[in-house]
N, C-alpha and C positions, 0 to 999 in steps of 0.2 A: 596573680595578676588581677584575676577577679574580684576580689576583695579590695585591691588599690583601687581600682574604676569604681567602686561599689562606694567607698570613701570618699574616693574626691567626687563624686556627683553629690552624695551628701555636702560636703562643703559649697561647691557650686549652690545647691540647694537654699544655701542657709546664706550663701553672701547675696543671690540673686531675689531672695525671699520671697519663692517659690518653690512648686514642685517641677522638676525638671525630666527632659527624656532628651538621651543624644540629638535629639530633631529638635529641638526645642532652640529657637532664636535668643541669640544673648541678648539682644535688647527689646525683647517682646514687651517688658515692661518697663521698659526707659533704665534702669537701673545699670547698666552696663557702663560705667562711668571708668574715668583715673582710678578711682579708690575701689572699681570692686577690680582691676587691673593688677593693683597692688596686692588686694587680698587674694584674690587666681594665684598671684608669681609664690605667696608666701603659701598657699595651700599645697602647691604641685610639689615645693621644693619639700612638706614637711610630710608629705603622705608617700610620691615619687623620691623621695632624694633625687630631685634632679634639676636643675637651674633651667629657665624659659626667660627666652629675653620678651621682655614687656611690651615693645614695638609689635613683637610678633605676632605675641598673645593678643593685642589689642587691635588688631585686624583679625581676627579669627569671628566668626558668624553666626556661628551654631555651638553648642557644647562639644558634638562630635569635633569637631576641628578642634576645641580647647583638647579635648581627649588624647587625639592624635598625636598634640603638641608635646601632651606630657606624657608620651609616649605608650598610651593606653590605647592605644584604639581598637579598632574591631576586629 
């Protein structure tokens, strides 16, 4: 499971194009749009095998919240 969280915060990383920490606000740098929404749903499903509905994801606030979503959390 470590290794999946370790992963997708690297993706997070590279779609938000920053370095990131659980506490780290999705849109600290404006970048938190539709299309890094679509890149999140397509990173969770290919690192988690696991589908996130997009709504969902797209109210989440912080990475930790994305984490949680994709079923990584703490």
């Amino acid at each position: 499971m470590t290794s999946h969280r370790n992963a997708l915060l690297a993706k997070l990383s590279e779609i938000l194009e920053s370095e990131i920490q659980p506490t780290t606000a999705l849109d600290a740098n404006g970048l938190w749009d539709s299309l890094a929404v679509v890149l999140t749903v397509a990173a969770i499903d290919d690192v988690c095998q696991r589908e996130v509905d997009g709504v969902a994801l797209s109210k989440c606030e912080t990475v930790e919240e994305v984490l949680a979503l994709a079923g990584l959390g703490a």
